[in-house]
N, C-alpha and C positions, 0 to 999 in steps of 0.2 A: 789171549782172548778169553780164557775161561774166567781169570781174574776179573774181565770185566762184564764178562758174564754174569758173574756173582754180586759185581757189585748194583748193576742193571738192576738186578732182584729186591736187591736193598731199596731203592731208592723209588721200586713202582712193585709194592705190595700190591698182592693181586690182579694186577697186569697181566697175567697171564689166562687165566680166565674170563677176564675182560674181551682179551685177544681173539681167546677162542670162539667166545659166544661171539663176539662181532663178526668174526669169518665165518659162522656157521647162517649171519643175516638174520631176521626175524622169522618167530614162531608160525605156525600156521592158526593157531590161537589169536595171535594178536591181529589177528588179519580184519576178524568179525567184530561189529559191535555187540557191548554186553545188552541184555534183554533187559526192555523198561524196567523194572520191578514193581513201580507203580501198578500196571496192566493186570500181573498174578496178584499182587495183593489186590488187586479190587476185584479181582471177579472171584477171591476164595471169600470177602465178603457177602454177609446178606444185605442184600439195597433195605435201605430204609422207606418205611413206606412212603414219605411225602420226599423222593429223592430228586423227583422232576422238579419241584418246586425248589430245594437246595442249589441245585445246579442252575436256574434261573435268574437274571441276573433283575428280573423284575420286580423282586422281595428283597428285604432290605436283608434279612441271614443269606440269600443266594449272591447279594453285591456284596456282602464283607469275608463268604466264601471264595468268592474268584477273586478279590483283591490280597487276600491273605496268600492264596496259593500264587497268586503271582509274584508277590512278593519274597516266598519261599524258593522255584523257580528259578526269577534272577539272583537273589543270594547263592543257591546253588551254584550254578551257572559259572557267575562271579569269581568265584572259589577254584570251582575246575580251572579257568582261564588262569587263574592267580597261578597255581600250581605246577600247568606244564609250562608257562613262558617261564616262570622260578626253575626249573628243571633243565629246561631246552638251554637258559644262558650258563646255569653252571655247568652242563655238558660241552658249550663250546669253550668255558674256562678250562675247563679241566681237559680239554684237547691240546689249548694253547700250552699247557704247562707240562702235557707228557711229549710232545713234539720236540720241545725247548729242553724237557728233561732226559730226551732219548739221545736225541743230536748232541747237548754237550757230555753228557756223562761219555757216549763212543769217542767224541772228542777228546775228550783228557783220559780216555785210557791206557793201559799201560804196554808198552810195546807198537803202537798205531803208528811213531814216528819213523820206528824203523822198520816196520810194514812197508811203509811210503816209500821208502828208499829204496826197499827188497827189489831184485832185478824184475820180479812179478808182484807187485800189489793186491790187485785182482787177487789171485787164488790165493795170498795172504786173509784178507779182509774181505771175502764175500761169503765166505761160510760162516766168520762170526757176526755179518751185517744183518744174517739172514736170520740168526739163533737170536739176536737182539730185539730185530723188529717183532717177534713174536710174542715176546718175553714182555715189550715196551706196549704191545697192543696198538701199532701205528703200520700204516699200508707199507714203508719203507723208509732202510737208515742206508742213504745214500752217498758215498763219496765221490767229488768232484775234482779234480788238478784246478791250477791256479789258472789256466788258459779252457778250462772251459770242457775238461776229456773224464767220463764216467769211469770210475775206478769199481764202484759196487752201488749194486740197485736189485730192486725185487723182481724188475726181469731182467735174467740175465742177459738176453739176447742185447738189450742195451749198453752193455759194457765195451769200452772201448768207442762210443760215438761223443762225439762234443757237442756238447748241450749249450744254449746260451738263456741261461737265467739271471733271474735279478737279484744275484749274490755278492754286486760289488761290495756290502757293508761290510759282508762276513771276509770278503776277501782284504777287506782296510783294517781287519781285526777288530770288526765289530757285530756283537750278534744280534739278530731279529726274531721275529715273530709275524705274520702274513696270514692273511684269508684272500684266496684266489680264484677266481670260474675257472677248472681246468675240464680235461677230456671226460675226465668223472666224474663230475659236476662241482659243485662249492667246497673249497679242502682246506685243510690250516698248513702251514711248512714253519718248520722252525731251520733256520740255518746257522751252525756256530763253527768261526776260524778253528784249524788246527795248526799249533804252534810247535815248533821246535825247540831244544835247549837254550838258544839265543832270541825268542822269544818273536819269531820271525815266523808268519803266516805261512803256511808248505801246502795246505790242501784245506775244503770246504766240506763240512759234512749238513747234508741236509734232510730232514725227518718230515714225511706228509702224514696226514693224516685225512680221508673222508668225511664232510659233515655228515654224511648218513649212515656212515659207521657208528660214530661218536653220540648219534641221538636214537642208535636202535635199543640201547638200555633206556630209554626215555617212554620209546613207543612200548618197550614190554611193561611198562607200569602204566601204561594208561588206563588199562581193564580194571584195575583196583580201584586207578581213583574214580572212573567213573560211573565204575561199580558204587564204589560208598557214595558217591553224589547221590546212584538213585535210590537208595536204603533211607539216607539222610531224606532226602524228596517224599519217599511213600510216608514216612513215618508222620513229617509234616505235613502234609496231607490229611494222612487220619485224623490227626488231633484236630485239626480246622475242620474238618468236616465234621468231626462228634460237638465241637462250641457250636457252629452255624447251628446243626440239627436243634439242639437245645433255644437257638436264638429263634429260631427259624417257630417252635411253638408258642414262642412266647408272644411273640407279635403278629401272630395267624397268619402270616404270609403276608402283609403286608409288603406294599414296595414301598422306597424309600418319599416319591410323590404323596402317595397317600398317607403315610404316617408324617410327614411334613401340613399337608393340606388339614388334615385330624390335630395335630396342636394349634395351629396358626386359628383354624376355625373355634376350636376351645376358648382362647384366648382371647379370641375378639367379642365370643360370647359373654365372658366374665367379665372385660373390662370396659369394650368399644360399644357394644348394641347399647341404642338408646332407647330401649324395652325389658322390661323386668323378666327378666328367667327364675323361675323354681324347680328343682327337681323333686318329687316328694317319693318316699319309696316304701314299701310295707309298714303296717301300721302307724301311718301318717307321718310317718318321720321325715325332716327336712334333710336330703341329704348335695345339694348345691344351692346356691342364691348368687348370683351375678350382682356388679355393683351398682345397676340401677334397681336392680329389685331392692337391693339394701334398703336404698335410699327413698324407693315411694315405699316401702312398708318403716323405714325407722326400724330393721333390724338391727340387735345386738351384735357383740362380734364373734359371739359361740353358739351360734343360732345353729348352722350344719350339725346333725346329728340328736338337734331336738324337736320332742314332736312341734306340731303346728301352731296347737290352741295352746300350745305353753309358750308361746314367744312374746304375748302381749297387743296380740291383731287384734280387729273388731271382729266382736261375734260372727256377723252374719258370713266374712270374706275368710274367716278364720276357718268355719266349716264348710266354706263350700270349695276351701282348696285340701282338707284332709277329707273330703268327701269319697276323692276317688272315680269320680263321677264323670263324661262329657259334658262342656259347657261352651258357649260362643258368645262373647261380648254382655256379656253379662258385668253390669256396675254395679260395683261398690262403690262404699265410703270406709278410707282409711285417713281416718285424722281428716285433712280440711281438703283432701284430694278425692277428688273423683275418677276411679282409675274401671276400666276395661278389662275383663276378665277373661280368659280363654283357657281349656281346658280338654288334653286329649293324655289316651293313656299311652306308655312307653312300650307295652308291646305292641309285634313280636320283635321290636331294635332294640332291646334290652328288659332287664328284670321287672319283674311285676311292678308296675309302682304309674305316676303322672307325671308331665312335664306341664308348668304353668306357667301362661305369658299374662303381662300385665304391663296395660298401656296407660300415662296421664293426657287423659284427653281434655281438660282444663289447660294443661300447660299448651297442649296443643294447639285450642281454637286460641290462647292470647297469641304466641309464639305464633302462629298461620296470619293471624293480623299484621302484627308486628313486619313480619318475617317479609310481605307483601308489600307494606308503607316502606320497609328500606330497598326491597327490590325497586321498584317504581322511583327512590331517590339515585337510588347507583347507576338505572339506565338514564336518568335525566342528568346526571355529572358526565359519563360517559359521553351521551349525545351533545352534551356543554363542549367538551373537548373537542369533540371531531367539529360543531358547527362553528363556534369562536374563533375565531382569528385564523379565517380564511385566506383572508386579505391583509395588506400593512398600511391601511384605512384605518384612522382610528375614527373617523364616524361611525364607517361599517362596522366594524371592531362591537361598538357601543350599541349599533342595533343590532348585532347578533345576538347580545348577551340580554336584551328585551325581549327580541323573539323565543329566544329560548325557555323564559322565565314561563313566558304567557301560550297557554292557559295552564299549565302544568303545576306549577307551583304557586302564581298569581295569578291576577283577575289583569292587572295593571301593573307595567314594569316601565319604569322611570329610569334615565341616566344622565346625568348633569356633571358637565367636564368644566374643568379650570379655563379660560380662555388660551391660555400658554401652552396647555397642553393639546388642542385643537391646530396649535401652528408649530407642534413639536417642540417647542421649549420646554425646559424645566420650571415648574414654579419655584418661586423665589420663597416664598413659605406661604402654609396653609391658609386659604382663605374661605369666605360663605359666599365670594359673589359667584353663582357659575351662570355657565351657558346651559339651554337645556336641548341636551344631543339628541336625544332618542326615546318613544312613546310608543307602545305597543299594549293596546287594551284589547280585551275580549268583545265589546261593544262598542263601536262609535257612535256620536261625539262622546270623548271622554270629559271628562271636568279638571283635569290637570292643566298644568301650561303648557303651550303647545314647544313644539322642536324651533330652535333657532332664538327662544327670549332669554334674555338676561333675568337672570333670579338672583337678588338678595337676600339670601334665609334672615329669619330674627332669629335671637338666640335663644327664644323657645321651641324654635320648630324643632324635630324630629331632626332634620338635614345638622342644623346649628348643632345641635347636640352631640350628635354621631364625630362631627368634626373637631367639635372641641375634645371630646374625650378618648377621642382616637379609638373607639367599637362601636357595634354596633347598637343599635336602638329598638325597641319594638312597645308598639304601641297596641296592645290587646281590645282595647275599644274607643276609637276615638270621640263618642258621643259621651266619654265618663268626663271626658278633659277638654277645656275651652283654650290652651294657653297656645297650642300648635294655630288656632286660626285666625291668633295675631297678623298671619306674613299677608293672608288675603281675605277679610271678612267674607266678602259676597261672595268669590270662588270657593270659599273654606265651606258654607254654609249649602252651597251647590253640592262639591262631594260626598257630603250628607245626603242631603234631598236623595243621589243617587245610588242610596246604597251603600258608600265606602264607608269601613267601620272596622279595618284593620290594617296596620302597615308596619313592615321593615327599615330602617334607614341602615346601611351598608356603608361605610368609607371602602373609596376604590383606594388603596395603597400596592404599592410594587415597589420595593425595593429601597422601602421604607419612605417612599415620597408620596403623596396625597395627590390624585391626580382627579378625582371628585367623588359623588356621592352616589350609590345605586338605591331606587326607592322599588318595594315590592308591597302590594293594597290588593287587600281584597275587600269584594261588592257582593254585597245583596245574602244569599242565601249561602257563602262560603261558612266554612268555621275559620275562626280568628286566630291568627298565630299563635302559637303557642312556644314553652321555651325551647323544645326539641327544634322548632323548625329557622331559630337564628341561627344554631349553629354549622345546618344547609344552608340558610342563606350566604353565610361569612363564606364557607368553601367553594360555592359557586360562584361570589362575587370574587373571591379571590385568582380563581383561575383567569377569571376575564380580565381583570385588573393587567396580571402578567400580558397578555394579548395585548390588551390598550398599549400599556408602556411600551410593548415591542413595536410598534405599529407607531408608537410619538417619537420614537428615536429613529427607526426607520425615515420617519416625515423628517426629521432633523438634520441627518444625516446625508438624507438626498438632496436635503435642500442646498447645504453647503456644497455638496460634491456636482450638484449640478449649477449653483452660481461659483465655482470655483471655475468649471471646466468653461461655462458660458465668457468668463475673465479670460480665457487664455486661449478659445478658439477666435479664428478672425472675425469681427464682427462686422467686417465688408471687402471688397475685393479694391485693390487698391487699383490706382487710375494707370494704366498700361495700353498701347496699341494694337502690341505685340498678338495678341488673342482675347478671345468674348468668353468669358467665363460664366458656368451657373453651378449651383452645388446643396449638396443635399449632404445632414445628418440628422443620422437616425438613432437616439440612445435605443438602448435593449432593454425588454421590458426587467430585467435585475438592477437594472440603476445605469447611471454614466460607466463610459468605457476611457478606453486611451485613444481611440480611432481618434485622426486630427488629417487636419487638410491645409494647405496654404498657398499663396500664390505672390512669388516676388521678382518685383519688378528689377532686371538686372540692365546695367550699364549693356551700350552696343544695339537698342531695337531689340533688349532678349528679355526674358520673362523666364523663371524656375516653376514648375508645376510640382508642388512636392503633397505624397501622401503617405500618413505610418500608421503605425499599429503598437500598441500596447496593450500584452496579454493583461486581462484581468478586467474587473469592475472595481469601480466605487472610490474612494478619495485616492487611493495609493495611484492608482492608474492612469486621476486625471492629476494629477501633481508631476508625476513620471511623462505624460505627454505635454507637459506645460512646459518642462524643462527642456526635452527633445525641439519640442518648436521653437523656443527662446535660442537654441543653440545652432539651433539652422539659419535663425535671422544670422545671428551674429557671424555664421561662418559665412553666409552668404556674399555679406560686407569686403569679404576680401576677393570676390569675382573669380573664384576657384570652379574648375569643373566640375560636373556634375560624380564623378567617382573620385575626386579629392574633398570633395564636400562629404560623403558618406564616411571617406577613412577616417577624417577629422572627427564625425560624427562616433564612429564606431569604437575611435580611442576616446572621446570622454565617456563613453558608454563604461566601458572598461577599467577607464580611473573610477565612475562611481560608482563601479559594483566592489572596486579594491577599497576603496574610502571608508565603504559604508559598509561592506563586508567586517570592518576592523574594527567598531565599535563595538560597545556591548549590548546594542539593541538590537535586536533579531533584522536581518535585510534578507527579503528575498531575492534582489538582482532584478537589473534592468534584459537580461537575456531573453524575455519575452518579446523582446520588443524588433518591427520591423519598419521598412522605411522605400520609401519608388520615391527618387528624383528624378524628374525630366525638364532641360530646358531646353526651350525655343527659341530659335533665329530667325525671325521676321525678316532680313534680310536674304539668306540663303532659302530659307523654310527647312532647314534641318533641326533633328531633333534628338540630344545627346541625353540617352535613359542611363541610368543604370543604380541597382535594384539590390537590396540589402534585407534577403529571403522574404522579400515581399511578390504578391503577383503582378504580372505585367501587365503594362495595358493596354487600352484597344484603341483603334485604328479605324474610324468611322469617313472613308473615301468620301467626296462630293458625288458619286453617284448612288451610293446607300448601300455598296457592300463594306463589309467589317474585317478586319483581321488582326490576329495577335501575335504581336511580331516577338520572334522567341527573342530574350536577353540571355546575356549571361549571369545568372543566381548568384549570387555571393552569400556568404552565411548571415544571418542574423545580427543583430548590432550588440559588440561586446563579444562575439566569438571568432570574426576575424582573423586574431593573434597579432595584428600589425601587415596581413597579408591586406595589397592593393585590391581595391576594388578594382571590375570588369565593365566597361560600358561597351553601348553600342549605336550607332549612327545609322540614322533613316531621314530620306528627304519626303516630306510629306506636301502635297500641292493646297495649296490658298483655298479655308472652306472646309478641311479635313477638321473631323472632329478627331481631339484628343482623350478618352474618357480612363480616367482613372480612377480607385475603387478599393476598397477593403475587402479583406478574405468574408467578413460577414455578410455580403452582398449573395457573394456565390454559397456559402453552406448551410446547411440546418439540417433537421433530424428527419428529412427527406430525401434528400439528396445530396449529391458527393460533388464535387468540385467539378470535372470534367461535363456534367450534368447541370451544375452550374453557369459555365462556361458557356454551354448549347443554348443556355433559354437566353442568357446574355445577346449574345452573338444575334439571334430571334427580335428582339426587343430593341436593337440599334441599325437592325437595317429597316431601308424602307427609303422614302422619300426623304430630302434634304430638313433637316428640323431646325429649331432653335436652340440653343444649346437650354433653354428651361424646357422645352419642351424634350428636348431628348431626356432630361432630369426625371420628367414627370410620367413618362413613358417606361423607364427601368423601374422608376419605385414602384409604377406600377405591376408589371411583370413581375419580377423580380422578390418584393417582399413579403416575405413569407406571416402565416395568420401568428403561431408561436414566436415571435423573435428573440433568438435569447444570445445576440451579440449585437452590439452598436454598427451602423455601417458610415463609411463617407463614401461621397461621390463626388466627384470634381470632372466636369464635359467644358473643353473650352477649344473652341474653333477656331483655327488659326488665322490670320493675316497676315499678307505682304506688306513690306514699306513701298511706297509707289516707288520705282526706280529714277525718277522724276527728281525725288529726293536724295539721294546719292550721289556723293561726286567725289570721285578719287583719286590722286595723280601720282607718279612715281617719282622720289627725288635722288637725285644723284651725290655721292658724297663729296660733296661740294662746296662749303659754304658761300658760293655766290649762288647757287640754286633757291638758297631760301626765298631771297626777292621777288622771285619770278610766281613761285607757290602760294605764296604767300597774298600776291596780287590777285594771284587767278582765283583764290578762295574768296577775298573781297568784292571779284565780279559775279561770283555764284553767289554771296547774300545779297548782294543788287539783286539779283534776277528773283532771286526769294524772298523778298518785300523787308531785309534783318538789318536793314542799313544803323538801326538804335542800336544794336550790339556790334557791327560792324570793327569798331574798333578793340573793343576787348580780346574780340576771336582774331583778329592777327597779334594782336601782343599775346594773345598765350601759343597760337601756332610757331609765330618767331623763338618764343623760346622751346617748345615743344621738338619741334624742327631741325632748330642748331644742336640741344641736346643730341639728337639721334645721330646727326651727321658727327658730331665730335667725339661719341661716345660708341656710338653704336655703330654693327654693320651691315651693309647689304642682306636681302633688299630693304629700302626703306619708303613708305607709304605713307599717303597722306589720305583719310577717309574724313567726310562732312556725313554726319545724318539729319535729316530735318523731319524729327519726328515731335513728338510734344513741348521738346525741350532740341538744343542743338547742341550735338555730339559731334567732337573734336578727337580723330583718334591718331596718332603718329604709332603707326608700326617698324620695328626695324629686327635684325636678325642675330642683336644680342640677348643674351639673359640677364644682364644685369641690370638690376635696381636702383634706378635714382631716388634719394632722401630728398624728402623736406630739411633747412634746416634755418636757422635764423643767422644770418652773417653780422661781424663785428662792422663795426664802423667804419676802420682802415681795412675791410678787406674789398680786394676788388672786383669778386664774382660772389656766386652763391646765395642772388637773389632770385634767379628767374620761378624756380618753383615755389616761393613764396606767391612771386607778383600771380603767379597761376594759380593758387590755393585761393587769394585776394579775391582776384575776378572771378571765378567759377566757382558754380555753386558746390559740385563735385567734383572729383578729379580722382583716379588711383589708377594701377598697373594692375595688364592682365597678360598673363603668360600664355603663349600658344607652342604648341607643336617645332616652330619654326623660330621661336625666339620671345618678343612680348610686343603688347601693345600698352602705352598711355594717353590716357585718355581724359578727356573736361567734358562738363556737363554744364552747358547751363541755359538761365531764362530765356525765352524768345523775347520777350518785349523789358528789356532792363529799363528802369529808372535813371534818366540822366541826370546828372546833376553839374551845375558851373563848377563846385570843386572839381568832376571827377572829370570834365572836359580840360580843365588847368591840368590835370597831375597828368590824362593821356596826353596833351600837346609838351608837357615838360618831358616827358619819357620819350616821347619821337625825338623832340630836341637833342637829349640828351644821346639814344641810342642810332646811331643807324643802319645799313642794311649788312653791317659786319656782323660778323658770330660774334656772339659776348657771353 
C-alpha cells in the first residue's frame, strides 16, 4: 500500500492541499461581499461644481456620462460572469479527472489483488483507502465485491453492507465517469474494474467526489475577481466623468433636444428662411449672411468677415445696416429691388453687434397675385373633380363640366358631342358635325346655339380648327377677326352686339378619341384670354373628357348587356291552364344582373315555375343567366323531376366552370349562381319544389294567409359534387297563389333576410288578389329607394282541371283488354265533342296499350286529359324505355311508335316512382283530309283488335 501511496502522489501533485483546504470548507472571508470601491473613491473625491448637472441625464455631457458608465458596468459585469462559469466548468473537469484518477491508480495498485483474496480485505484495504482519499482530495476511494458487498469506504460503519449501484460497466470491465443527486447533494463517482492476472474482473473500486467540495477553491477566488471588477469600474468611471465634465462646459449644459433644435434651427436660418438674415458684429463687420440675403443683396462669396460698406451695397442700405442702430421696415433700394429693412441689436443673447432681416416685398405683392390666381385655379380643378362625372350620363357628364366653367372661369361654357358618342358609340373618326349638349351662361338669353341643334362648324371656326389640329384654339379678340363668323352671320354679329369678345375652343379627347368640342367666351367687361389661361382650360377640359368617355362606354355597355339580357329573358308567358301567372323584373340601379324567371309548360296538365340567380352584374352575368335558362328549356324537354332537373343543371354547371376554368382567359366560375324549381299538377294540385341554395317560396292560401313551406337546401349550382338533389311535396288548394322571388327582393343595406321575409309575408296577405295585383303590391312594399340588386318575381295562382275532363281505366295484362279500352275511350271523345280526332287517339292508344301489356307490368293505366290539347297517357309498372325507330321493309313489327310520332303532335316517356308513363299529345280540332281518312280505313283494314 505504501507503494501506491507514493505513487497516488505522483500522479495528483498537490492534492493534498487541495484535500485539506476542501475539508476544512470555506473561509469566513469568503462569506462577505468585497466593498464597492466605486463608493470610497467617490466620496475621497471633490464633487465638481456643476456635478448635478453631470450626473443629469437632461445635458448632452450627463447622457454620454451614464451611457459611458453603462457601458463600462456591463463590460465589467460581462467579464466577471466569463470568468467564474470558465472556473466553475474546469473545477468540475478537473473533479472528473481526479475521481477517475484516484479510482484507477487504487485499482492497478500493487498488491490490491491479493488484498482481495486476503481471509480479511477490509482491514487489508481500508487504512490504505483512507490515506489515498486524502492524498487524492476526493470524499472517498471505495471498494465493492462483484455482488454488490462494501469492502472499504469513508465510513466505516458501512463496511460489510451491500450496496446496489450503477456499476455494471465497471463490473463488464468497463470504466466510467458520472454526475449524480446524492444525499450530499450534486457529486462526480468515477468507477474503475479490478482485474486479476488472468485479466478477469474480481472487485469495483469507486471514487466520489462533492460538487461543493470541488468549486470551494472557486468561491475563494471570487473576492479577487470582483475585487478587480470594481477597481477596473472606479477607474472607468473617473475617466468618463473627467471627458463629460470637460464636455459638459463646453456645451453649457445643453440637453441633447436643445442642441439638436439649435442646429436644425441654424440651418434652416441659412438655407430654408425665405427672408435675408445678417449678422453684423463690432465695427460693422459682416460676420453671417443666410442665402437669401445673399441673393437680394448680390453678395460675394467672402463677404463674412468684411465690413459692410466694403461689400458693394447701395449707399443709403449700406449705412443704415452698419449703423448699429434700431430700425422697422424701413426701404431700401438694392439694385432693382425694393427690399424691407428691420433692425434690432443682439444683446443681451449674444455679443455686442445687430442682427438684420430683409424682406422683397416687390417679389412679394407679384408672387401674392400670382400666388392667388393659381389658388383660385387649383380649387376650381379640384371642385371639377369632385362635381364631374357624378353620374354615367354623358349629357349630365357635359353639363357639369359647363357648370363648372361658368362663372369662374368663363362668361359662357359650351359643349358639343359627336352624335355616336351621345348613344355610346365610338366615332368612327373625327368629324365638325356635332350636337350641341350643353349651355351654361351667366346671363340669359345667351346668343349661342341653343342644346339639342345640329352644328356644322366651317373650317374657319374656332371649333373647325381645334379639330383639325387636334389643340386647342384661343381667340384673344374676336372683333380683330371676321373669318370665325362665316358658320352664322346674323348670330355671329349678335355675339358681338352682346359683348362676346373672347373664346377657347378645347377638343374633348379620351383615350385618344375625339368625342367633341368644349367652347369657353367671355362677355362684356371680362379680360380676354390670355396664353396662361389655354393651358387651364386643356386640363379642365381634359378631366371631363375622361368622365364623358366613362359615362359613353357605360351607355354602350348597358346598352348591350341590357338588350342582351332583354334577348334571353321571356318575353311572354307561354299559353298553359295549369296556373295565371304575372311577373315582375327589376334591374339594379348598377346595370343588368343574372336574376331570370321562367315558366314552362310540361306534358300531363303540369307547368314548371323556375327562378335563379346569378351573382354579379353586367354582361358576364346576363350571358351566364342566358345559358342557365337555355339549359333548363332543354332539360325540361325530357319531363324529369323537378330535383333531376336541378342535378342535370348542377353537373353542366360544373363542366363549365371545368371547361372554362382550362383555358387561358381568366373564368370566375358559375358558383354564384342559384336556382328554385317548382312544378305543378293541375290534376292533383300538388307541388314538387326543390331548391339549389336559392330561397323558398311562398304560399299565398285562398283565404289570404301566407306561409313558407321549409325545403330541403341543397348547395348552390356547381357545388353539389354529383350529390342528388332534395325535393319536397305540398298539396296546395285551387286559388292558392305560388310566389316566387330572388334574394334581392328580400335584402338591402336595411335590412337582413329574416326582416325581409316579415314585410314579405305583410304585403301577400290580405284579401284574394290578382296575381298582377299581388305583383304590384310587393314592388310596392317591398322595393327598396337604393337598389343595388336586380329582383324577379314570378305569383302565379293555381288551377284545377275540371275532373269532368279526366277519364281513366285500369287494363289488365291481357291483350283482349285493349278492345274494350279502347272503345270506352272513343265513347269519352263522343261525350267531348273530339269525334275529328276520334280516330288517331285509338290508333295511338292501341299501340300505346299493346306496348304496355306486352312489355310492361302491372299496374297498367290508361289516363285521357282534355285540357288545351288532348293527352294520352298509358302507365305501367316497368322502367323500361321504348325507342322510336324506323323498320325495314320485310320486318314485321316496329312501326307502332312511328305511326305515334306520325299522328301526335308530341309524344315522350316519363318516369315515376312506380315505373313510367308514355304519353301523346295532341291537337283538339285535327285537319282531316281524304288521304289521311284512306290511310286510317287501310290501317283498320289491315290491323285488328290483336296486339301487333
Amino acid at each position: 500500500m505504501s507503494v501506491f501511496l507514493g505513487h497516488l502522489r505522483r500522479v495528483l501533485p498537490g492534492s493534498a492541499k487541495r484535500a485539506s483546504a476542501a475539508s476544512r470548507g470555506p473561509r469566513s472571508e469568503d462569506r462577505h461581499e468585497p466593498q464597492e470601491p466605486t463608493q470610497a473613491w467617490a466620496s475621497r473625491v471633490r464633487k465638481p461644481q456643476r456635478l448635478s448637472s453631470l450626473l443629469s441625464a437632461r445635458s448632452v455631457a450627463g447622457e454620454v456620462f451614464l451611457l459611458q458608465l453603462v457601458v463600462v458596468v456591463l463590460l465589467v459585469a460581462a467579464a466577471v460572469v466569463a470568468l467564474v462559469v470558465q472556473a466553475r466548468s474546469d473545477a468540475m473537469l478537473d473533479a472528473r479527472h481526479r475521481t477517475l484518477a484516484a479510482a484507477g491508480t487504487f485499482a492497478e495498485s500493487p498488491g490490491i489483488v491479493a488484498a482481495l483474496r486476503s481471509p480479511h480485505p477490509s482491514a487489508v484495504l481500508q487504512p490504505s483507502a483512507q490515506a489515498a482519499r486524502k492524498i487524492a482530495g476526493v470524499d472517498g476511494i471505495n471498494v465493492y465485491t462483484l455482488d454488490g458487498v462494501t469492502l472499504t469506504h469513508s465510513d466505516p460503519r458501512q463496511i460489510g453492507k451491500r450496496v446496489v449501484g450503477p456499476f455494471s460497466r465497471a463490473a463488464a470491465g468497463k470504466s466510467f465517469t458520472e454526475t449524480f443527486q446524492g444525499s450530499l447533494g450534486r457529486s462526480v463517482v468515477s468507477a474503475v474494474p479490478v482485474k486479476d492476472a488472468e485479466d478477469r474482473v474480481i472487485a469495483v473500486v469507486a471514487s466520489p467526489v462533492t460538487v461543493s467540495n470541488v468549486q470551494s477553491m472557486v468561491n475563494r477566488q471570487l473576492p479577487v475577481v470582483i475585487g478587480t471588477a470594481a477597481l477596473v469600474l472606479a477607474l472607468s468611471a473617473g475617466g468618463t466623468a473627467l471627458v463629460s465634465r470637460r464636455l459638459l462646459r463646453r456645451t453649457h449644459g445643453l440637453g441633447p433636444a436643445e442642441m439638436t433644435r439649435m442646429y436644425e434651427h441654424h440651418d434652416a436660418v441659412l438655407h430654408a428662411v425665405r427672408e435675408g438674415v445678417l449678422i453684423i458684429g463690432g465695427g460693422g463687420r459682416l460676420l453671417l449672411a443666410n442665402d437669401e440675403a445673399r441673393r437680394l443683396l448680390e453678395l460675394p462669396a467672402d463677404a463674412e468677415g468684411r465690413p459692410v460698406t466694403e461689400l458693394g451695397l447701395e449707399e443709403g442700405i449700406a449705412t443704415s445696416i452698419a449703423s448699429g442702430r434700431s430700425a422697422t421696415d424701413e426701404l431700401h433700394m438694392a439694385a432693382d429691388r425694393l427690399l424691407a429693412v428691420n433692425i434690432r441689436p443682439t444683446a443681451p443673447f449674444g455679443q455686442a453687434g445687430t442682427v438684420v432681416t430683409l424682406r422683397d416685398t416687390t417679389e412679394l405683392r407679384a408672387l401674392s397675385g400670382r400666388a392667388e390666381v393659381a389658388h383660385e385655379r387649383l380649387k376650381l380643378l379640384y371642385d371639377a373633380g369632385v362635381r364631374i362625372g357624378t353620374t354615367l350620363d354623358v349629357e349630365r357628364t357635359a353639363g357639369e363640366l359647363a357648370e363648372v366653367a361658368v362663372p369662374r372661369f368663363a362668361d359662357i361654357a359650351s359643349v358639343d358631342l359627336l352624335d355616336p358618342v351621345l348613344h355610346g358609340d365610338e366615332p368612327p373618326e373625327p368629324g365638325t358635325e356635332m350636337r350641341r349638349t350643353a349651355v351654361v351662361a351667366v346671363q340669359d338669353p345667351h346668343p349661342l346655339y341653343p342644346v339639342g341643334e345640329l352644328i356644322r362648324f366651317v373650317p374657319t371656326s374656332p371649333m373647325a380648327i381645334g379639330v383639325a389640329g387636334e389643340h386647342a384654339v384661343r381667340v384673344a379678340d374676336l372683333r380683330d377677326t371676321r373669318d370665325w363668323m362665316a358658320q352664322d352671320p346674323a348670330r355671329s354679329q349678335r355675339m358681338l352686339d352682346q359683348g362676346v369678345h373672347s373664346v377657347i375652343a378645347v377638343p374633348l379627347r379620351a383615350r385618344g378619341v375625339l368625342l367633341g368640342m368644349a367652347g369657353y367666351w367671355r362677355v362684356g367687361p371680362s379680360p380676354a384670354f390670355e396664353e396662361e389661361d389655354v393651358s387651364f382650360a386643356e386640363e379642365l377640359t381634359a378631366r371631363a373628357a375622361l368622365s364623358i368617355d366613362n359615362a359613353r362606354r357605360f351607355t354602350r355597355e348597358h346598352t348591350m348587356a341590357v338588350t342582351l339580357q332583354r334577348s334571353l329573358l321571356p318575353r311572354g308567358v307561354p299559353d298553359q291552364s295549369a296556373v295565371e301567372v304575372a311577373h315582375r323584373y327589376l334591374p339594379a340601379q348598377a346595370g343588368v344582373g343574372g336574376d331570370w324567371f321562367d315558366v314552362i309548360p310540361l306534358p300531363g296538365a303540369r307547368v314548371a315555375l323556375v327562378v335563379g340567380d346569378v351573382v354579379g352584374h353586367g354582361l358576364h352575368a346576363a350571358a351566364t343567366m342566358g345559358r342557365l335558362r337555355t339549359a333548363m328549356h332543354n332539360f325540361s324537354t325530357l319531363d324529369l323531376p323537378a330535383d333531376e332537373l336541378l342535378s342535370h343543371l348542377d353537373e353542366l354547371v360544373a363542366h363549365i366552370d371545368t371547361d372554362e376554368g382550362a383555358g387561358e382567359q381568366e373564368w370566375q366560375g358559375l358558383t354564384g349562381a342559384t336556382c328554385l324549381c317548382a312544378v305543378y299538377d293541375s290534376v292533383s294540385g300538388q307541388v314538387t319544389a326543390a331548391t339549389a341554395g336559392h330561397p323558398g317560396p311562398a304560399v299565398v292560401h285562398p283565404d289570404g294567409t301566407v306561409s313558407f313551406p321549409e325545403l330541403p337546401v341543397s348547395p348552390p349550382l356547381g357545388l353539389g359534387a354529383g350529390m342528388p338533389m332534395e325535393t319536397a311535396t305540398l298539396t296546395v288548394p285551387e286559388g292558392a297563389q305560388l310566389v316566387l322571388f330572388t334574394d334581392g327582393l328580400l335584402e338591402n343595406r336595411d335590412r337582413d333576410v329574416d326582416a325581409g321575409l316579415a314585410v314579405l309575408g305583410a304585403a301577400l296577405s290580405g284579401p284574394a288578389r290578382t296575381p298582377e295585383e299581388t305583383c304590384a303590391a310587393v314592388i310596392g312594399a317591398m322595393l327598396p329607394s337604393g337598389q343595388s340588386d336586380d329582383i324577379a318575381l314570378l305569383v302565379a295562382r293555381t288551377r284545377r282541371l275540371d275532373p269532368e275532363r279526366i277519364a281513366e281505366w285500369e287494363v289488365r295484362s291481357d291483350p283482349a283488354a285493349v278492345s274494350p279500352v279502347r272503345n270506352a275511350c272513343a265513347r269519352r271523345l263522343a261525350e267531348w265533342g273530339l269525334e275529328d280526332i276520334a280516330f288517331t287517339t285509338e290508333l295511338i292508344l292501341s299501340e300505346l296499350i299493346t306496348n304496355a301489356v306486352r312489355y310492361g307490368s302491372q299496374p297498367i293505366r290508361v289516363r285521357l286529359l282534355y285540357d288545351r290539347s288532348l293527352v294520352c297517357e298509358v302507365s305501367d309498372g316497368s322502367s323500361t324505355s321504348p325507342h322510336l325507330r324506323r323498320a325495314e321493309a320485310t320486318d314485321e313489327g316496329g312501326r307502332g311508335l312511328f305511326l305515334v310520332a306520325q299522328f301526335a303532335e308530341r309524344w315522350g316517356t316519363r318516369y315515376t316512382a312506380r315505373g313510367k308513363i308514355i304519353w301523346s299529345e295532341q291537337a283538339l280540332h285535327a285537319e282531316s283530309s281524304a288521304d289521311g281518312e284512306d290511310l286510317g280505313a287501310a290501317l283498320l283494314a289491315a290491323w285488328d283488335d290483336e296486339p301487333f
